[in-house]
Residue frames as a rotation matrix with the C-alpha (Angstrom) as fourth column:
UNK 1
0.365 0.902 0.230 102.58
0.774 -0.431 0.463 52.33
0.517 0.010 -0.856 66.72
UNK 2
-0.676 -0.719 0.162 103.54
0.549 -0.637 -0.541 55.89
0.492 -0.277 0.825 67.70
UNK 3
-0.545 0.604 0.581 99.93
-0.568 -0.776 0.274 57.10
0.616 -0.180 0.766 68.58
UNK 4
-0.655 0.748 -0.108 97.50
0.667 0.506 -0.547 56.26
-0.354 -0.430 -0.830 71.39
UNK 5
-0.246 0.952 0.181 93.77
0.198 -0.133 0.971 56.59
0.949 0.275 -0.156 70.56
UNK 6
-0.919 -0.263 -0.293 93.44
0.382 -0.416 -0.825 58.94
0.095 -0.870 0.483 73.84
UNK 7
0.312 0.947 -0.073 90.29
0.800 -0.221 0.557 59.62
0.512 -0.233 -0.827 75.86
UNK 8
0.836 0.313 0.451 91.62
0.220 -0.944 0.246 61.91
0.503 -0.106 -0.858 78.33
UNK 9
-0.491 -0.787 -0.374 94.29
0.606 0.000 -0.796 63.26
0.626 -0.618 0.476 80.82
UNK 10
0.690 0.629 0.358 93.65
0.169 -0.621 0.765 64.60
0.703 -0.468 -0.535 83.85
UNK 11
-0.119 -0.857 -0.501 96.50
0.926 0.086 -0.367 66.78
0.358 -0.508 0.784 86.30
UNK 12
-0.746 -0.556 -0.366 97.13
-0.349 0.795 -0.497 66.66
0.567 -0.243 -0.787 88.71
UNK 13
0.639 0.763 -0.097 95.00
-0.516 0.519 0.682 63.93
0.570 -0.386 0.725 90.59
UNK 14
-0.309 -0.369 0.877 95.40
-0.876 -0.248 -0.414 62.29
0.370 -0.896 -0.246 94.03
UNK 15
0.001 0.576 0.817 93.60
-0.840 0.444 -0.312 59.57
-0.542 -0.686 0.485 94.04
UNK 16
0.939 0.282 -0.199 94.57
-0.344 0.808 -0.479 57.22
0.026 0.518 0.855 91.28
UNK 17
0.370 -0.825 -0.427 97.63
0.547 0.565 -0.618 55.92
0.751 -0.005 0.660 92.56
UNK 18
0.329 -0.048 -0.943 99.93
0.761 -0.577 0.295 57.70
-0.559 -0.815 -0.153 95.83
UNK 19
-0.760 -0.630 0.160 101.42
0.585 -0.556 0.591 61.23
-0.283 0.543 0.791 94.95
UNK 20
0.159 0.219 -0.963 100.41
-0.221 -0.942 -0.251 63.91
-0.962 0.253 -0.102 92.95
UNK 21
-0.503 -0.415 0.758 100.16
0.379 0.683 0.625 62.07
-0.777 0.602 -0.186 89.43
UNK 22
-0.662 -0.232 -0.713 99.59
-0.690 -0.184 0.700 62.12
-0.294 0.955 -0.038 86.07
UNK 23
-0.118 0.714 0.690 96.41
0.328 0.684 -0.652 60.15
-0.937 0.149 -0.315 84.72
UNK 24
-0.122 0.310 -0.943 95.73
-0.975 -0.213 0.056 59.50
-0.184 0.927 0.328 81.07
UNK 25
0.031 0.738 0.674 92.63
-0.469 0.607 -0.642 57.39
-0.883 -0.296 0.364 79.91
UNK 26
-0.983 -0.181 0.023 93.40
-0.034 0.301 0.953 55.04
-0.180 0.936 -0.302 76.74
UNK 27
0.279 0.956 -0.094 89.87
-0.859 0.205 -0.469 54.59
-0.429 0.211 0.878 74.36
UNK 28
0.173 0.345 -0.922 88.54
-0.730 0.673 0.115 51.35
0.661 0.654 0.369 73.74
UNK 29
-0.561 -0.298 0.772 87.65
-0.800 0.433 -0.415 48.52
-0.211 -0.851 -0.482 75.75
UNK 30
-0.436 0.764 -0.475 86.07
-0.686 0.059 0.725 44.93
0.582 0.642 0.499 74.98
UNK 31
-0.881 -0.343 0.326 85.14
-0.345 -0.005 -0.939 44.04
0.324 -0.939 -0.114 78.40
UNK 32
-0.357 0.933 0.040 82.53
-0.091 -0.078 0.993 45.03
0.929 0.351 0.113 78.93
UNK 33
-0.859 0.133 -0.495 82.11
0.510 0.320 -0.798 44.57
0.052 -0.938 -0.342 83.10
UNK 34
0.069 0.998 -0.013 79.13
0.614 -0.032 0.788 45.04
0.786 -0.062 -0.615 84.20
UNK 35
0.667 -0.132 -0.733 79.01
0.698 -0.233 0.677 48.32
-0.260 -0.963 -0.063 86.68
UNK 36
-0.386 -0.884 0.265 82.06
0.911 -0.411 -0.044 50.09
0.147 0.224 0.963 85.07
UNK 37
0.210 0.073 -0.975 82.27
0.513 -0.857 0.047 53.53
-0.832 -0.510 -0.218 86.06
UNK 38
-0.302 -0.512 -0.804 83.77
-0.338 -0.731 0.592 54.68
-0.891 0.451 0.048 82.74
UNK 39
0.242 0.561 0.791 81.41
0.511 0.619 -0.596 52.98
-0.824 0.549 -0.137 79.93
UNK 40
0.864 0.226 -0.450 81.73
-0.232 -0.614 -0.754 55.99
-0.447 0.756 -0.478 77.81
UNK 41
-0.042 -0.994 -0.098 85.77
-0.822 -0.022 0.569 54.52
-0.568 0.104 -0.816 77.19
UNK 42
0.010 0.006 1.000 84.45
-0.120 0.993 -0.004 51.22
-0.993 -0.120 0.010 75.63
UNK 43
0.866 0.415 0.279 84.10
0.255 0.114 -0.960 52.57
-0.430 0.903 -0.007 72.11
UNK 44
-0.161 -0.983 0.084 87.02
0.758 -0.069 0.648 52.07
-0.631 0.168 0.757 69.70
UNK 45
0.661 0.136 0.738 85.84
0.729 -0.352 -0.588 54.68
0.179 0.926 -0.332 67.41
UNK 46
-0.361 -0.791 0.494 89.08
0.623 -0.599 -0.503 57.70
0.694 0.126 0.709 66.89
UNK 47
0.793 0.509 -0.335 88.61
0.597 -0.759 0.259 60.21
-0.122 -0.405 -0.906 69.96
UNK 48
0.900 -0.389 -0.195 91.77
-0.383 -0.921 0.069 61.89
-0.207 0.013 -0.978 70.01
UNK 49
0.675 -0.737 0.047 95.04
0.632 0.543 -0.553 60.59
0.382 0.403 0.832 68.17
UNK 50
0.950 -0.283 -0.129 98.05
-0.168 -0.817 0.551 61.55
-0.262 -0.502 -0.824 70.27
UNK 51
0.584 -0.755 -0.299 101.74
-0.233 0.196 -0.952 61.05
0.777 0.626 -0.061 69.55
UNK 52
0.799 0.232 -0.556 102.88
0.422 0.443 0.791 58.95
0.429 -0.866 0.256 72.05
UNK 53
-0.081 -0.959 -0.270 106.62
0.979 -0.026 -0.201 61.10
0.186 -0.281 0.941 72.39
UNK 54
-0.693 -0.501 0.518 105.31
0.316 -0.857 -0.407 63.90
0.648 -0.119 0.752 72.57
UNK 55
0.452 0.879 -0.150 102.99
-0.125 0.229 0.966 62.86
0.883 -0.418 0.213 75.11
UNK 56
0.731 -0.368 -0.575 105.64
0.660 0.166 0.733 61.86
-0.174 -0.915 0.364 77.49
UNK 57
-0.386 -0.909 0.157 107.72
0.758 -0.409 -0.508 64.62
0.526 -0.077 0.847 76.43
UNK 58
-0.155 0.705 0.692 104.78
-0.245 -0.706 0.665 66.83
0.957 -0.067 0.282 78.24
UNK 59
0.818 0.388 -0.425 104.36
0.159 0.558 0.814 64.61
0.553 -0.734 0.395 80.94
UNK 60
0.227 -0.938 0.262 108.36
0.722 -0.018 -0.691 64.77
0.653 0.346 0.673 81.13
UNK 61
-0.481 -0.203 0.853 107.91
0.456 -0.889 0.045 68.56
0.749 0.411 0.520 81.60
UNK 62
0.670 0.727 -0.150 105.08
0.105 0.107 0.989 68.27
0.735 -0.678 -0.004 84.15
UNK 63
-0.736 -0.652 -0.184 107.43
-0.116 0.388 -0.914 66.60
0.667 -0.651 -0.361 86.51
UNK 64
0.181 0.908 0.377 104.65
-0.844 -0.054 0.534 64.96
0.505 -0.415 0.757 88.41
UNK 65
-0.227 -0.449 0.864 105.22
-0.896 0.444 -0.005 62.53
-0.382 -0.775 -0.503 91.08
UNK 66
-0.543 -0.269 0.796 103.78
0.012 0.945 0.328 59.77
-0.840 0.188 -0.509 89.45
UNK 67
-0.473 0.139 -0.870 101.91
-0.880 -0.027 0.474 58.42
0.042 0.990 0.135 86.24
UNK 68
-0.326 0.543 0.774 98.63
0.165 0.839 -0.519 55.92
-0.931 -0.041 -0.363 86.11
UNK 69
-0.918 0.078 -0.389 97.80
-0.366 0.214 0.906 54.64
0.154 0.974 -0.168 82.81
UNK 70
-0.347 0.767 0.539 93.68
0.290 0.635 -0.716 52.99
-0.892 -0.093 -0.443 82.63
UNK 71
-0.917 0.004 0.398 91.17
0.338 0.535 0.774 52.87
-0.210 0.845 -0.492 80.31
UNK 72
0.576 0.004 -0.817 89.22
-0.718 0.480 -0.504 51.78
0.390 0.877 0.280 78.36
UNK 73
0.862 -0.401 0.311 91.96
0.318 0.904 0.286 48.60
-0.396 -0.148 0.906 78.07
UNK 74
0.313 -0.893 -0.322 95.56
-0.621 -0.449 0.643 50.02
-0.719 -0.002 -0.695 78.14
UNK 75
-0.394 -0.613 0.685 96.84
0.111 0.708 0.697 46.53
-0.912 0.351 -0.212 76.85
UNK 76
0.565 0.579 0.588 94.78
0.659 0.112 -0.744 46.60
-0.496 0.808 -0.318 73.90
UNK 77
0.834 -0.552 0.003 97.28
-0.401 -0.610 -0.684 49.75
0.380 0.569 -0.730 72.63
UNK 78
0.950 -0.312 0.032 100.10
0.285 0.901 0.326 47.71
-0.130 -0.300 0.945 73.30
UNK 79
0.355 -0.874 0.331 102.20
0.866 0.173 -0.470 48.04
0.354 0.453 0.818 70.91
UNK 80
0.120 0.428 0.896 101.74
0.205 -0.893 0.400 52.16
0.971 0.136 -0.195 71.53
UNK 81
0.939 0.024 0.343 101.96
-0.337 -0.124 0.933 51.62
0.065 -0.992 -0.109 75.74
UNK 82
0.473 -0.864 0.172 105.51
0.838 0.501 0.217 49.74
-0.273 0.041 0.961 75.24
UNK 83
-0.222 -0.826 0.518 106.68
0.800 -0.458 -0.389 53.03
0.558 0.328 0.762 73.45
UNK 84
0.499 0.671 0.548 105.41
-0.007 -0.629 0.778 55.31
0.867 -0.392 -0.309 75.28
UNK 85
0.997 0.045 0.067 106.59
-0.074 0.183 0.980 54.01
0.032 -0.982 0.186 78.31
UNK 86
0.159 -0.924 0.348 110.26
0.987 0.159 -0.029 53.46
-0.028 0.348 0.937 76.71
UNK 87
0.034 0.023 0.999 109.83
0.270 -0.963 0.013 57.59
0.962 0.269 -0.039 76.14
UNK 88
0.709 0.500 0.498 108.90
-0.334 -0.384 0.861 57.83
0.621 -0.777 -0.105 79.77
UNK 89
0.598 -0.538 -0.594 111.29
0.754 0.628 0.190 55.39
0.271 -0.562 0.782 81.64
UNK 90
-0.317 -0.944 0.092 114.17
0.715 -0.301 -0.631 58.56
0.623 -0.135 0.771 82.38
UNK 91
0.149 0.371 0.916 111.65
-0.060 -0.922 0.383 60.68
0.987 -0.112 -0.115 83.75
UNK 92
-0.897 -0.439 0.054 112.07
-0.079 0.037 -0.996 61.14
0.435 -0.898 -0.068 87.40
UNK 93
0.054 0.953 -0.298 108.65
-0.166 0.302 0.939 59.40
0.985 -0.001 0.174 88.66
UNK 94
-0.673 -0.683 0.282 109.14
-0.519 0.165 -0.839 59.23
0.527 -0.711 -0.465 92.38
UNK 95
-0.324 0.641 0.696 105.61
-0.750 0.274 -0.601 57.67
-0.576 -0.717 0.392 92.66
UNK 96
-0.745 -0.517 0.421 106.12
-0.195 0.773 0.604 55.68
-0.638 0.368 -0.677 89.75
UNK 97
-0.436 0.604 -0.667 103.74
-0.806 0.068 0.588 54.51
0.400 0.794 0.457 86.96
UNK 98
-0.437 0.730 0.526 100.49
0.008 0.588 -0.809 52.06
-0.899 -0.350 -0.263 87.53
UNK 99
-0.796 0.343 -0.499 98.77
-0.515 0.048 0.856 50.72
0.318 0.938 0.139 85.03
UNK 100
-0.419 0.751 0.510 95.09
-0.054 0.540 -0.840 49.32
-0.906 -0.380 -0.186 85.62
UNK 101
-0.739 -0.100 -0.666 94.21
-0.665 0.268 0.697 46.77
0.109 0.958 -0.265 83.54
UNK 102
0.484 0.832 0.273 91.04
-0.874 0.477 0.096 44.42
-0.050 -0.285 0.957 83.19
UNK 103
0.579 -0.001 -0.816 92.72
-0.319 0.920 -0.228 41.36
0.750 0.392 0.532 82.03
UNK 104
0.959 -0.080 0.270 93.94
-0.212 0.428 0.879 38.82
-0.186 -0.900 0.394 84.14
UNK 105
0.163 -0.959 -0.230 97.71
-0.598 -0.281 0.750 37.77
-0.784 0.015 -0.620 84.52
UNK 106
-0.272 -0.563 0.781 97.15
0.211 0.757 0.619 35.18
-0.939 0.333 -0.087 81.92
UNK 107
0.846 0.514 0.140 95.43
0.417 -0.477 -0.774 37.33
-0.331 0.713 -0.618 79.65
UNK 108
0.782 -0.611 -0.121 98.30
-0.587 -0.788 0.186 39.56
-0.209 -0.074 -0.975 80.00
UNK 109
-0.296 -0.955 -0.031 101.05
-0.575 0.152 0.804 37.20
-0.763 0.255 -0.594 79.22
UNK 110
-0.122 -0.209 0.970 99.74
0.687 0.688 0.235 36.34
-0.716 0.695 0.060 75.76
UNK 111
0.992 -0.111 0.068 100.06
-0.050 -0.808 -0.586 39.90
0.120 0.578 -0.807 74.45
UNK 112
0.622 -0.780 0.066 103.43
0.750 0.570 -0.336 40.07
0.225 0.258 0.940 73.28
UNK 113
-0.202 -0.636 0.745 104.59
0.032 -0.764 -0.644 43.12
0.979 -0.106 0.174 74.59
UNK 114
0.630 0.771 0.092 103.80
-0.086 -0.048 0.995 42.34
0.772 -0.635 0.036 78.12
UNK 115
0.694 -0.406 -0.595 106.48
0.714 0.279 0.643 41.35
-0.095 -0.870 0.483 79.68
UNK 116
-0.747 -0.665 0.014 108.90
0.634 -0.718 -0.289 44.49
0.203 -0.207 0.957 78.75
UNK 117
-0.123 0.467 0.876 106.12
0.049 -0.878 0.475 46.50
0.991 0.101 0.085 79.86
UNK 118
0.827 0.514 -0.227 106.29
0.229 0.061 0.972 45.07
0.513 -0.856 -0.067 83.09
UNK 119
0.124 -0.927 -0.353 109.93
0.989 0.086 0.123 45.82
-0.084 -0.364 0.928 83.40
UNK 120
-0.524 -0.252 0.814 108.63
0.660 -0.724 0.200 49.18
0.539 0.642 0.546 82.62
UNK 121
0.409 0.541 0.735 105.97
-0.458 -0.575 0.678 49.81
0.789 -0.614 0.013 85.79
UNK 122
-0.617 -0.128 0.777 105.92
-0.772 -0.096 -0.629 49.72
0.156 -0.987 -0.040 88.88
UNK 123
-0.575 0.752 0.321 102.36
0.009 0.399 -0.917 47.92
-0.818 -0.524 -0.236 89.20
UNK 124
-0.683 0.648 -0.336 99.68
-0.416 0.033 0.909 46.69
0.600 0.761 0.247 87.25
UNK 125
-0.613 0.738 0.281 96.49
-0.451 -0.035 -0.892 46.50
-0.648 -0.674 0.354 88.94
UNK 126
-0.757 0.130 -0.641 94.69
-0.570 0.350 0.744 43.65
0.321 0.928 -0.190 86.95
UNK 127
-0.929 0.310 0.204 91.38
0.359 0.889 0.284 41.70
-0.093 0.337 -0.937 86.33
UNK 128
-0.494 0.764 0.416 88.00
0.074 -0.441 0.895 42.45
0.867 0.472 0.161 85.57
UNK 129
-0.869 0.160 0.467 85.98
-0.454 -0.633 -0.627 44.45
0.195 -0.757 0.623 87.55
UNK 130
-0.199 0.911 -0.362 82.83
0.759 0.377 0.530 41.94
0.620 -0.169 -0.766 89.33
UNK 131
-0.022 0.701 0.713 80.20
-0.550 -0.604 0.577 44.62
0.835 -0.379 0.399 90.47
UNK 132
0.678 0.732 -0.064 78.98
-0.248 0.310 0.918 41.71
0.692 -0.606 0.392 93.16
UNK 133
0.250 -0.721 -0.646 82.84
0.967 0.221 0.128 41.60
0.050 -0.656 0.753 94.83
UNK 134
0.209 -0.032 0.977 82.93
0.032 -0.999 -0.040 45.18
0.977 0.040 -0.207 95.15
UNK 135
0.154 -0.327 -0.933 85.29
0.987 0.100 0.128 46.05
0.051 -0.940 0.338 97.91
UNK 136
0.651 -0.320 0.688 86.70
-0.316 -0.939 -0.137 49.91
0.690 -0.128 -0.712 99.35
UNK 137
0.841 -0.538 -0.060 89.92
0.075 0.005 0.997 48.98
-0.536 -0.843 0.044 101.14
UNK 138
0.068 -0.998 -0.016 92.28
0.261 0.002 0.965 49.58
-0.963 -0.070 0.261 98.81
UNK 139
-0.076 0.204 -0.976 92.83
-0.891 -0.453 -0.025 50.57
-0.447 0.868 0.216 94.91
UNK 140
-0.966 0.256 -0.034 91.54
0.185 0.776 0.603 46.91
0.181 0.576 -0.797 93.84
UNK 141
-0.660 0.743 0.106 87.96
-0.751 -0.656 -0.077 47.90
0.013 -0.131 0.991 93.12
UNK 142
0.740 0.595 0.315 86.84
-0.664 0.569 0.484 44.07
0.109 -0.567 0.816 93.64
UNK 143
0.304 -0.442 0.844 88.21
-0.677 0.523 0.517 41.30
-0.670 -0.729 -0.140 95.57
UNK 144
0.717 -0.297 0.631 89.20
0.588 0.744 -0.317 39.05
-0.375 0.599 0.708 92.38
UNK 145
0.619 -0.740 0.263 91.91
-0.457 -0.612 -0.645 41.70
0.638 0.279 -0.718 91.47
UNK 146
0.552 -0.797 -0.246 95.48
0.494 0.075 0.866 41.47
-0.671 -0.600 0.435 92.23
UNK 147
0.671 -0.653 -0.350 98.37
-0.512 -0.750 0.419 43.56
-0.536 -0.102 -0.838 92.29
UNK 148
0.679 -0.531 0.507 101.09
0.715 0.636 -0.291 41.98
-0.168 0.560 0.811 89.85
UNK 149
0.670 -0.542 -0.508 104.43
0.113 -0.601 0.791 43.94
-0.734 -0.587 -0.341 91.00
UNK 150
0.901 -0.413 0.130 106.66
0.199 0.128 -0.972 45.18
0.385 0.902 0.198 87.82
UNK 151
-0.101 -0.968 -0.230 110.79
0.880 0.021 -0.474 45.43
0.464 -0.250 0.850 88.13
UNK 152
-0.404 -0.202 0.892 110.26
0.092 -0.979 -0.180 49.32
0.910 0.010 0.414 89.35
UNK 153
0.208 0.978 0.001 108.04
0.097 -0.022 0.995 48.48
0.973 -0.206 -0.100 92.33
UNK 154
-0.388 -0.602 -0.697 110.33
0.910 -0.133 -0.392 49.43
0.143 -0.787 0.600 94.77
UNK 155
-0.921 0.031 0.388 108.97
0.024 -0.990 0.136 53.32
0.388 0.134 0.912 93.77
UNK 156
-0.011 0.826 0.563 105.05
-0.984 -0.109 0.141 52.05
0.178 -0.553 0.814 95.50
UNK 157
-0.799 -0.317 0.511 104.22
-0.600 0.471 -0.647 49.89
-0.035 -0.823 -0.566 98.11
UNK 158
-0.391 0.906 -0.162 100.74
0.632 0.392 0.668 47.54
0.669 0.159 -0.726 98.84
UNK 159
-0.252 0.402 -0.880 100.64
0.588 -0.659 -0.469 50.07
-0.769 -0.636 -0.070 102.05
UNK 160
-0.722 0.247 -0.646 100.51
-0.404 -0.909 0.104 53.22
-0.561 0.337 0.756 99.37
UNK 161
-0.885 0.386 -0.261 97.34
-0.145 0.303 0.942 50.88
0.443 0.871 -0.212 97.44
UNK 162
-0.674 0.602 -0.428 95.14
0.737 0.590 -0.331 50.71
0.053 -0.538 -0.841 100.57
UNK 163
-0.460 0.649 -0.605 93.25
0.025 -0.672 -0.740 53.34
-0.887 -0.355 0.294 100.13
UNK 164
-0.339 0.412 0.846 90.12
0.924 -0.021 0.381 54.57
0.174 0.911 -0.373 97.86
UNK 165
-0.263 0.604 -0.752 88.65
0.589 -0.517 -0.621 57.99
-0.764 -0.606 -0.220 97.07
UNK 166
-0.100 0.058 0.993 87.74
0.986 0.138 0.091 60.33
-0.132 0.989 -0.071 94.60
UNK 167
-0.711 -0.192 -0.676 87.89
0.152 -0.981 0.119 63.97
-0.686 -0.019 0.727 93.28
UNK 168
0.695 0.576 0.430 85.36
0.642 -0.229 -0.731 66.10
-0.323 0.785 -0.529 91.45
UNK 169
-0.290 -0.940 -0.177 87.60
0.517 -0.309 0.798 67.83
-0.805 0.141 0.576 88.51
UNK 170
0.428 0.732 -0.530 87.22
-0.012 -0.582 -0.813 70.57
-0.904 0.355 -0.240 86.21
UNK 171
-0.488 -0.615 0.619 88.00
0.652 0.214 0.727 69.41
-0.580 0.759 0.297 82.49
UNK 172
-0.927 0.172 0.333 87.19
0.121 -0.702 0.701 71.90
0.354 0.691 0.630 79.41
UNK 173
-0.758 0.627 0.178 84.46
-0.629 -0.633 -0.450 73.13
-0.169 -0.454 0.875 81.69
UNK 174
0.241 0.844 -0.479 83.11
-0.450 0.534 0.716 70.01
0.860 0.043 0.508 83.17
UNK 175
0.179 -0.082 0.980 82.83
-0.875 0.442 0.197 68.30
-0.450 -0.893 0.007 86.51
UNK 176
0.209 -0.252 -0.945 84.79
-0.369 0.874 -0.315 65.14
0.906 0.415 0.089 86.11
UNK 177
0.756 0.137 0.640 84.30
-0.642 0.348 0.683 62.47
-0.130 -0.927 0.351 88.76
UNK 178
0.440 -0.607 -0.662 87.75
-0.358 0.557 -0.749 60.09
0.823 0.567 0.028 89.04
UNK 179
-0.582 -0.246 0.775 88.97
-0.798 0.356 -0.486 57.47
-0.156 -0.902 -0.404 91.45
UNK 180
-0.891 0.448 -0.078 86.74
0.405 0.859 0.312 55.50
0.207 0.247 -0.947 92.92
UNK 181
-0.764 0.630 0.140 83.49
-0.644 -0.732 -0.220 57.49
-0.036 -0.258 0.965 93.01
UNK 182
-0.203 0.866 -0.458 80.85
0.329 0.501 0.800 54.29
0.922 0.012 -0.387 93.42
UNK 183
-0.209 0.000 0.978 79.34
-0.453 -0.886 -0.097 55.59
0.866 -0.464 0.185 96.36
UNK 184
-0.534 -0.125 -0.836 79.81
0.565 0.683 -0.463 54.03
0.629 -0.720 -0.294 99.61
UNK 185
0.341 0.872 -0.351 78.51
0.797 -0.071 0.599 55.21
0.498 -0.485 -0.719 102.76
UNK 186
-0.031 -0.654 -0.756 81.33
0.642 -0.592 0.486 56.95
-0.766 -0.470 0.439 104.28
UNK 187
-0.757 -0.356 0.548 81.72
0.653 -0.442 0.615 58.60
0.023 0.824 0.567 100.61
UNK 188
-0.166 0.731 0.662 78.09
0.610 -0.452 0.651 59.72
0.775 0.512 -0.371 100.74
UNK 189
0.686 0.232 -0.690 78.45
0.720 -0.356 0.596 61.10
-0.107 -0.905 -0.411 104.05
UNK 190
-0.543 -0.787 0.293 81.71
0.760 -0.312 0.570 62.90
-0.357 0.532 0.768 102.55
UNK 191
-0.494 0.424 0.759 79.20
0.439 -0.632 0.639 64.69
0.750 0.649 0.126 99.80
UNK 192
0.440 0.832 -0.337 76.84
0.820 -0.220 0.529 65.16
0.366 -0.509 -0.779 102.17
UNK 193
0.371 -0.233 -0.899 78.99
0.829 -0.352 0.434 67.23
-0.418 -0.906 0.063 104.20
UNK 194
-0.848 -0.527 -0.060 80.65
0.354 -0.646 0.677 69.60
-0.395 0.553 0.734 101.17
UNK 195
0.213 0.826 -0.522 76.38
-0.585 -0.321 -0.745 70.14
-0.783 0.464 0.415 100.24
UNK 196
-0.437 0.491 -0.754 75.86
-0.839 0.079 0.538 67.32
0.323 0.868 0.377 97.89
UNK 197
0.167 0.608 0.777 72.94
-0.627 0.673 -0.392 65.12
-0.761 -0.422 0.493 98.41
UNK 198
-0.977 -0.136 -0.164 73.17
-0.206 0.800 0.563 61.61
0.054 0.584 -0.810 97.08
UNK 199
0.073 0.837 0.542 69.65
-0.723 0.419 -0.549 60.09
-0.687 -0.351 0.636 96.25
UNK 200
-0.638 -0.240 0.732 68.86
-0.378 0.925 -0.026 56.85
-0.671 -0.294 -0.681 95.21
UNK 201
0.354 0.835 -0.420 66.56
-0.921 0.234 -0.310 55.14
-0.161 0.497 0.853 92.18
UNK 202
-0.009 -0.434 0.901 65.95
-0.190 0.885 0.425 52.20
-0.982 -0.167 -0.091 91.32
């Protein structure tokens, strides 16, 4: 597979991984977590067919500190995230590549291209997201996640994962919310303070 079925990219962004990075959202997900922040990624139908070499020859070109990879379900373009990432592997990534994946680690080691992708990140940030373990200490977005350290992971730490936040971003003239934007207190005090009111419905 040379193409990913690509929702977006967004650069540069601060808050999905340490650095000044590279984010780009694979489509399709059959998850389904209850809560997800990005629902509109769950459909496999064609959004944008990219070529995955000349995707990281752009990225390449960028020269952005690092590179997070989410979803939708990355793994699910497998075959596609393995090249890619084989395109990407010379680039000079001093904040390295993340990947955030629902499946757990044993999910993940019965796709066959898993384990040279992990010799390809840094991190994978992995299991489904439970709405009712919802934590904000770190870039596991609940407390059944775990970090699952690839051969590169010398390039980010668990210190550079302790943190959450989020940016409002301007894609083809739209406010895009990315991170973690569920809205804690400290977060809504945040808006509050830049003039945006948070209200509540049930």
């Amino acid at each position: 597979m040379d193409f990913f079925n690509l929702m977006g990219e967004t650069y540069p962004t601060t808050v999905n991984g340490p650095g000044s990075r590279y984010l780009i959202h694979l489509q399709g997900c059959n998850l389904g977590c209850k809560g997800c922040i990005n629902p509109e990624s769950w459909s496999f139908k064609l959004n944008k067919r990219v070529n995955v070499k000349q995707l990281a020859e752009k990225i390449i070109n960028i020269k952005p500190e690092g590179l997070s990879i989410s979803g939708g379900e990355p793994f699910i373009q497998s075959l596609a995230l393995l090249k890619f990432l084989e395109y990407i592997n010379d680039a000079n990534l001093p904040k390295g590549v993340l990947i955030f994946s629902g499946y757990t680690e044993e999910e993940l080691k019965l796709i066959p291209e898993y384990e040279s992708i992990l010799v390809l990140c840094d991190v994978i940030i992995s299991g489904r997201y439970e709405e009712s373990k919802r934590v904000y200490d770190s870039m596991l977005s609940s407390s059944n996640q775990k970090f699952i350290w690839g051969n590169k992971h010398k390039r980010i730490t668990e210190k550079d994962l302790m943190n959450q936040d989020f940016e409002v971003v301007v894609e083809n003239n739209q406010l895009t919310l990315t991170g973690f934007p569920e809205i804690s207190k400290d977060m809504a005090a945040h808006l509050k303070d830049l003039g945006v009111e948070i209200s509540y419905k049930n």
